[in-house]
C-alpha positions in Angstrom: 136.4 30.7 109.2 139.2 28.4 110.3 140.1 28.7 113.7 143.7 27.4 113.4 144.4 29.8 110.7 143.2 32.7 112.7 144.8 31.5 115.9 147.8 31.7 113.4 147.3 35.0 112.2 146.8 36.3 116.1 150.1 34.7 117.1 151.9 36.7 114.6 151.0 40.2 115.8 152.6 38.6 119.3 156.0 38.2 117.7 158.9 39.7 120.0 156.6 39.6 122.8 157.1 37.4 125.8 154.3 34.7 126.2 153.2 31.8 128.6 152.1 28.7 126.7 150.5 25.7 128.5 150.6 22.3 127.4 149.3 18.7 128.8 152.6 18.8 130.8 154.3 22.0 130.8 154.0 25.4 131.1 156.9 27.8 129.1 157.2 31.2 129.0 159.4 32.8 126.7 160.0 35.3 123.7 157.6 34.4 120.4 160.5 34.2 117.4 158.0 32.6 115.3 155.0 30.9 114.1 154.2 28.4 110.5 152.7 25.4 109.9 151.0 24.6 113.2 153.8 25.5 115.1 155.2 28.0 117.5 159.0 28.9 118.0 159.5 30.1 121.3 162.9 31.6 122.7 162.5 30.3 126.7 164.9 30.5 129.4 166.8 27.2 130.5 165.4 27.2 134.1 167.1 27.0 137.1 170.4 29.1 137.8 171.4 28.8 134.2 171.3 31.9 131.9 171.3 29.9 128.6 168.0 29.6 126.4 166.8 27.0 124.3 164.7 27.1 121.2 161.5 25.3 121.9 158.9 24.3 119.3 155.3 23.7 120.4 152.6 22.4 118.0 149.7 24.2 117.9 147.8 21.2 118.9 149.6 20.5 122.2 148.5 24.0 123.4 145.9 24.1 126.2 146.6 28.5 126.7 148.5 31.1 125.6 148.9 34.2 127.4 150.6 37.2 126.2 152.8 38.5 129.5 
């Protein structure tokens, strides 16, 4: 069994629900919009004071933990 394709296939059942992903130098939280390729698309607040969000894309490979919030 390939573990990136099944850590794939778990991601998607997370879609629309908020998430905490950890990587070497950051740690995001946001909305899962979407995950292909090795990647995940994550809707995450700016930071700060500011209301905006940003799209942030996150290869699977850079990702220490996720943690469904």
């Amino acid at each position: 069994m390939d573990f990136a394709a099944t850590l794939e296939e778990q991601l998607r059942r997370l879609i629309g629900e908020t998430i905490q992903v950890a990587t070497d130098n950051n740690l995001l939280e946001g909305q899962l919009t979407d995950v292909e390729d090795g990647t995940i698309e994550l809707l995450a607040g700016a930071g700060g004071y500011e209301r905006e969000t940003r799209t942030v894309l996150i290869p699977l490979a850079a990702v220490n933990f996720i943690r469904e919030l």
